[in-house]
C-alpha positions as CSV (number, residue, x, y, z in Angstrom):
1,X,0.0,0.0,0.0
2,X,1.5,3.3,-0.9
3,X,0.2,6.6,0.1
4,X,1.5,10.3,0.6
5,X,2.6,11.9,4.2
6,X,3.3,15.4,5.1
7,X,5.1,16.4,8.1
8,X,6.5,20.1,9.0
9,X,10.3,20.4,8.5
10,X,11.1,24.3,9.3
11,X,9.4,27.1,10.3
12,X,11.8,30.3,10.8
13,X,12.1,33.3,9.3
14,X,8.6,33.7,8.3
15,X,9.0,30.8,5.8
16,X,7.1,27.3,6.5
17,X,8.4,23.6,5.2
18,X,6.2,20.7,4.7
19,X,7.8,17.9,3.3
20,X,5.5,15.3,1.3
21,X,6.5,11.7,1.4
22,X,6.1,8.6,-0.5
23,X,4.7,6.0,2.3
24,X,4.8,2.0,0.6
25,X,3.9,-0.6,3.2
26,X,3.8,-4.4,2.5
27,X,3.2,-7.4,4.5
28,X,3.6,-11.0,3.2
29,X,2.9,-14.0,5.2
30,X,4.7,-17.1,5.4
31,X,4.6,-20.3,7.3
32,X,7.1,-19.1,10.3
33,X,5.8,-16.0,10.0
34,X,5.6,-12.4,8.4
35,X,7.5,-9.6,7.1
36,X,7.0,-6.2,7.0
37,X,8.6,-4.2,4.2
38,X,8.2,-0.1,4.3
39,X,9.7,2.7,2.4
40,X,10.0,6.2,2.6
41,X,10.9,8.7,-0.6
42,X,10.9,11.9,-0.8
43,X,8.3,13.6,-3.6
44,X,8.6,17.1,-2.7
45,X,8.9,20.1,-0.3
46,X,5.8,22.8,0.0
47,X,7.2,26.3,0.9
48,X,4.3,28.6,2.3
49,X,6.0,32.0,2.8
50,X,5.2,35.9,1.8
51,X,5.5,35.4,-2.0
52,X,2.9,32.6,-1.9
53,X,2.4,28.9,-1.4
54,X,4.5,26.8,-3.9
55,X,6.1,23.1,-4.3
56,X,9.3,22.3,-5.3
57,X,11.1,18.2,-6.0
58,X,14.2,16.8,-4.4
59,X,16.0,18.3,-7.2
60,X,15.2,21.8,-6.8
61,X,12.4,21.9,-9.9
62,X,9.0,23.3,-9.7
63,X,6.2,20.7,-8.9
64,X,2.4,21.3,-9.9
65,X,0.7,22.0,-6.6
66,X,-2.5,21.0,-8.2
67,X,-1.1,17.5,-9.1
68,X,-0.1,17.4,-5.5
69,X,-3.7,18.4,-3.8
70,X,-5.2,15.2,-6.2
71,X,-2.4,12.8,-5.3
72,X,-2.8,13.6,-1.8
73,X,-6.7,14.3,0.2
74,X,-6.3,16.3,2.8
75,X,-3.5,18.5,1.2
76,X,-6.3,21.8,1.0
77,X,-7.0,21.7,4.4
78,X,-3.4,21.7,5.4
79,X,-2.4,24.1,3.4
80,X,-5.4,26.3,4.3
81,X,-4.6,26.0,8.3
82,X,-0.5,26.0,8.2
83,X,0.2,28.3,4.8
84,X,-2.5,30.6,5.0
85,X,-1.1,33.2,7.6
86,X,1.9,33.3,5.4
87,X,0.5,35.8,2.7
């Protein structure tokens, strides 16, 4: 199962950084047992600061923060409460 995370990774300076993460869980289960597999990869950093709200990838290149807010429910509404008193 793979899904995308957010967590906060600065807030200084009257910027904020969210960091959106690739979440892939699986589980298989044997005879003697189970094993868990999980990995985590970076997709891309939101900045929220005075010039606006925008989304960039591990490489430094614009990512389309509409594509984002449909790969990820609940990206609106945290965007909304921890971006908005940035403009």
């Amino acid at each position: 199962m793979s899904s995308l995370r957010s967590r906060e990774i600065c807030n200084e300076y009257g910027y904020r950084l969210l960091a959106v993460e690739s979440v892939d869980v699986q589980c298989s289960n044997f005879a003697y047992g189970c094993q868990l597999l999980g990995k985590i990869e970076p997709v891309a950093v939101i900045v929220c600061g005075p010039q606006g709200v925008y989304a960039l990838d591990a490489q430094a290149r614009p990512v389309d923060l509409d594509q984002l807010r449909q790969d990820m429910p609940g990206l609106d509404e945290l965007l909304e409460s921890e971006c908005d008193r940035h403009h």
